[in-house]
Gaussian input, Z-matrix of N, CA and C with variables (Angstrom, degrees):
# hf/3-21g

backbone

0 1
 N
 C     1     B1
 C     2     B2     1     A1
 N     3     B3     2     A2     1     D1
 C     4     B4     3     A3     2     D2
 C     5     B5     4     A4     3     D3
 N     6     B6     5     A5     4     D4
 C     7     B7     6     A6     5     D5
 C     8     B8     7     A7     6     D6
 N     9     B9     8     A8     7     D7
 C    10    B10     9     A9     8     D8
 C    11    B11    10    A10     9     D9
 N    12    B12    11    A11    10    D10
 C    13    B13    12    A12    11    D11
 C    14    B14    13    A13    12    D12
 N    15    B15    14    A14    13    D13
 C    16    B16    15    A15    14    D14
 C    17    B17    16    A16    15    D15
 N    18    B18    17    A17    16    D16
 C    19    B19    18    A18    17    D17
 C    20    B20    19    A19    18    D18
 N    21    B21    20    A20    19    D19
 C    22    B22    21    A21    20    D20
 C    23    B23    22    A22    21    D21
 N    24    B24    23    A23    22    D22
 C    25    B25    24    A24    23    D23
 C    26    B26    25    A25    24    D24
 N    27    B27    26    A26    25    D25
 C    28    B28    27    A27    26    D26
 C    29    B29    28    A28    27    D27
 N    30    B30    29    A29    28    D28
 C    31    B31    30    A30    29    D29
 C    32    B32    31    A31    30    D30
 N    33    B33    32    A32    31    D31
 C    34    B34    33    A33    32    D32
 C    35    B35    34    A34    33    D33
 N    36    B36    35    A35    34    D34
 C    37    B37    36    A36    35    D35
 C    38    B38    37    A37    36    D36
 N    39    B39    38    A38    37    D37
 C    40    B40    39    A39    38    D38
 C    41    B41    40    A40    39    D39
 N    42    B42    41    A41    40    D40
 C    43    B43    42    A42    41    D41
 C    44    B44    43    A43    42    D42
 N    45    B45    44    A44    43    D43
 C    46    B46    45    A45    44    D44
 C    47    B47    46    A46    45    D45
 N    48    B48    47    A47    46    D46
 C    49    B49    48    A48    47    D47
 C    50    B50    49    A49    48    D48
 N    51    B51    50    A50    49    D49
 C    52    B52    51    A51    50    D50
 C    53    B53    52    A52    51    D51
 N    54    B54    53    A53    52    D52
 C    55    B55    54    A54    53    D53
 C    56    B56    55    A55    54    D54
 N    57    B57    56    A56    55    D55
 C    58    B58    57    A57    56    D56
 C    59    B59    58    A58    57    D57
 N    60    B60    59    A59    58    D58
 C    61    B61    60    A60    59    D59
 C    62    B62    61    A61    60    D60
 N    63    B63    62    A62    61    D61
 C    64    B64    63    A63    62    D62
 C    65    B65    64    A64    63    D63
 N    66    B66    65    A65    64    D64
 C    67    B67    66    A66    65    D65
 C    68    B68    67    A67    66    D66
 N    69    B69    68    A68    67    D67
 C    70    B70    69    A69    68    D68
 C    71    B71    70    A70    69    D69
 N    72    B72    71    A71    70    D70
 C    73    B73    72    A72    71    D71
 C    74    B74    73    A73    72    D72
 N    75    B75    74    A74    73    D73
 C    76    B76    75    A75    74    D74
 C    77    B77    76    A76    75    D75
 N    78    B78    77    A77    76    D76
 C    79    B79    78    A78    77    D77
 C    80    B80    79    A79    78    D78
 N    81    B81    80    A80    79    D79
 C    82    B82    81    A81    80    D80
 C    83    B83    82    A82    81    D81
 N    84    B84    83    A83    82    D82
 C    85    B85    84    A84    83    D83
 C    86    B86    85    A85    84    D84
 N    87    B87    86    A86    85    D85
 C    88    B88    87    A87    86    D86
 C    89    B89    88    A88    87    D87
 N    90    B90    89    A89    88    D88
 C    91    B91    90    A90    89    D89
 C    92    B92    91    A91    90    D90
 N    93    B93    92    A92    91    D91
 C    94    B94    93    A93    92    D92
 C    95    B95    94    A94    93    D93
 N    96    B96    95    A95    94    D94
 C    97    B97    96    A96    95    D95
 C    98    B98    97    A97    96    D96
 N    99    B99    98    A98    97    D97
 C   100   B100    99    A99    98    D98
 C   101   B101   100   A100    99    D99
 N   102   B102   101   A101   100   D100
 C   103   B103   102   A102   101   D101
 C   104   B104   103   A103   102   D102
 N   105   B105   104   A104   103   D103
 C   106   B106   105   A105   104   D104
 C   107   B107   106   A106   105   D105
 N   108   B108   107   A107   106   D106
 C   109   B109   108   A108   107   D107
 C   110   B110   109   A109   108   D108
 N   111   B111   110   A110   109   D109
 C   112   B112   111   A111   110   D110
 C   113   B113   112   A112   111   D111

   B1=1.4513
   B2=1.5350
   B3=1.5053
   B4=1.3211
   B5=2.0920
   B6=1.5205
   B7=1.8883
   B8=1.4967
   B9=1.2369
   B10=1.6049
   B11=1.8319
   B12=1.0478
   B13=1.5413
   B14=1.8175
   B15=1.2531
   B16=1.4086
   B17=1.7155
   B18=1.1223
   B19=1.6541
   B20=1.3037
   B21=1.0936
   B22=1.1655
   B23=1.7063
   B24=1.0454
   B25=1.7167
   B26=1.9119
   B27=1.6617
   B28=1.8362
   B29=1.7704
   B30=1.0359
   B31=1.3096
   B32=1.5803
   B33=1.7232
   B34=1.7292
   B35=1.6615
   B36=0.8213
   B37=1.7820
   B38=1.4172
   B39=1.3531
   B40=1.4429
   B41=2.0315
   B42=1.3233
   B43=1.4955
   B44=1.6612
   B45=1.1079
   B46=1.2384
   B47=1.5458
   B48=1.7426
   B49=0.9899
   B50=1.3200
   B51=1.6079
   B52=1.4258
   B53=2.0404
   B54=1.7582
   B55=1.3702
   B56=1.5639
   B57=1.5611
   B58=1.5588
   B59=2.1546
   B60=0.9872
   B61=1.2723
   B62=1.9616
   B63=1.1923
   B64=1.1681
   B65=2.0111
   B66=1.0075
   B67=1.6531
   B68=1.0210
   B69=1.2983
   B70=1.2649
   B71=1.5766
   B72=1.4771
   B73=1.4438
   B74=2.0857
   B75=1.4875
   B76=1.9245
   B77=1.5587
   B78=1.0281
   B79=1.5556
   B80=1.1189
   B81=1.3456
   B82=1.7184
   B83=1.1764
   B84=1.5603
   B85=1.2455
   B86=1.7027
   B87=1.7290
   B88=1.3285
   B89=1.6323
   B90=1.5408
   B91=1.4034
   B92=1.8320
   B93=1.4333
   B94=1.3812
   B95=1.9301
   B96=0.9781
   B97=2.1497
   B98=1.1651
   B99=1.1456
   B100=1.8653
   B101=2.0209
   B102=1.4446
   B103=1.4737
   B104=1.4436
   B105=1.2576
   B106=1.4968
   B107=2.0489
   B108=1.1537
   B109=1.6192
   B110=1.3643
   B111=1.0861
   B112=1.8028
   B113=1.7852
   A1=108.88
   A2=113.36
   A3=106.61
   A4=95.22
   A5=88.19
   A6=107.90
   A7=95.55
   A8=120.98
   A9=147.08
   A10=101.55
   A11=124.99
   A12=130.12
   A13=99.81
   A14=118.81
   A15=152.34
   A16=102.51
   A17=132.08
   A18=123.29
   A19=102.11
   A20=125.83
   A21=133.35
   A22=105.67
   A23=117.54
   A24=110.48
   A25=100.13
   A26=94.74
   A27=89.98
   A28=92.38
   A29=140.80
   A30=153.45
   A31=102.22
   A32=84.83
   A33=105.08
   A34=101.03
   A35=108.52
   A36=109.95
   A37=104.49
   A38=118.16
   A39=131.98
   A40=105.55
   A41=120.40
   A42=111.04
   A43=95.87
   A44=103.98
   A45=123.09
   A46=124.45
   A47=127.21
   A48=110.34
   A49=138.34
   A50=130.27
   A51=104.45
   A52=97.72
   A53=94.90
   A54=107.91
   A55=77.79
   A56=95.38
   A57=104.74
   A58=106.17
   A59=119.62
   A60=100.50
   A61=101.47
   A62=107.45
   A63=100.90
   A64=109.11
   A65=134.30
   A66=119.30
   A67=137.58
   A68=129.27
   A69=123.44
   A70=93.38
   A71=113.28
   A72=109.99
   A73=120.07
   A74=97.65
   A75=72.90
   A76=107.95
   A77=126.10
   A78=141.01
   A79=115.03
   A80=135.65
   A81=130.91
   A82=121.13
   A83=138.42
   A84=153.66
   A85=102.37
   A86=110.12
   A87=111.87
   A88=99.22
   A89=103.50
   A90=102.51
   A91=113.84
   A92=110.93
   A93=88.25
   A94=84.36
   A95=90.89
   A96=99.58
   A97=130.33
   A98=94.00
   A99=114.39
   A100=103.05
   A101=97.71
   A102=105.26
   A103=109.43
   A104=97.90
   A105=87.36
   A106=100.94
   A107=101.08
   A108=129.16
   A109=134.72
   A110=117.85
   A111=107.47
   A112=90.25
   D1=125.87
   D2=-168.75
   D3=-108.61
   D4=128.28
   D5=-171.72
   D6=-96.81
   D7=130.41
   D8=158.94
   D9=-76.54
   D10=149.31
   D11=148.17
   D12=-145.49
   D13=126.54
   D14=-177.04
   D15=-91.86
   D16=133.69
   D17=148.60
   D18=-121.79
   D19=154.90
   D20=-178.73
   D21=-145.76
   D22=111.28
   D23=175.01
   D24=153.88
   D25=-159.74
   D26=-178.33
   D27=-173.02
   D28=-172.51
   D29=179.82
   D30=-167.49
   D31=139.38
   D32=172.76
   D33=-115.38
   D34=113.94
   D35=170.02
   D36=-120.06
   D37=114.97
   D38=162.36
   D39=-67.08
   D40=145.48
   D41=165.32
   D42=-122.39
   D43=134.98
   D44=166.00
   D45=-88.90
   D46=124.76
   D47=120.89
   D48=-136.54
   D49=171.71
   D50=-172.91
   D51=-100.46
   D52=155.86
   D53=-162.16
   D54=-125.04
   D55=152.41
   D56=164.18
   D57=-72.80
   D58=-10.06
   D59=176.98
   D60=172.79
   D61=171.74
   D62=-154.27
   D63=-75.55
   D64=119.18
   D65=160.92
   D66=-8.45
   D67=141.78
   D68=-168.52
   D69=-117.24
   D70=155.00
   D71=165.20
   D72=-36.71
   D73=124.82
   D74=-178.64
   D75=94.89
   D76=-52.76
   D77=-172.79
   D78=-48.08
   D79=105.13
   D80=155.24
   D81=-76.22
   D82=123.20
   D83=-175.36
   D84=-99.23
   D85=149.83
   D86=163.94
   D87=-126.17
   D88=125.36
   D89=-170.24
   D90=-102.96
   D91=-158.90
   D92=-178.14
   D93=-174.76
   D94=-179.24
   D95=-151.05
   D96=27.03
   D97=65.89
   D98=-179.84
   D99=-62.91
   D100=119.02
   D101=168.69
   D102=-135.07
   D103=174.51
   D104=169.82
   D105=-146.75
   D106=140.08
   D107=-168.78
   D108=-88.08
   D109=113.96
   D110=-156.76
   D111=-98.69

């Protein structure tokens, strides 16, 4: 028996995290309340 499966659809997930301030060119950040956003 030959089975088909179809998906049809997509997801947007934003990930969050918060930074004390924005990067600088070059710049490594350590962030902190990592979520993630439907």
């Amino acid at each position: 028996m030959t089975q088909k499966l179809t998906v049809l659809g997509s997801i947007n997930a934003d990930h969050v995290i918060s930074v004390p301030h924005f990067a600088k060119p070059g710049e490594t950040l350590t962030g902190s309340n990592y979520h993630i956003a439907y």
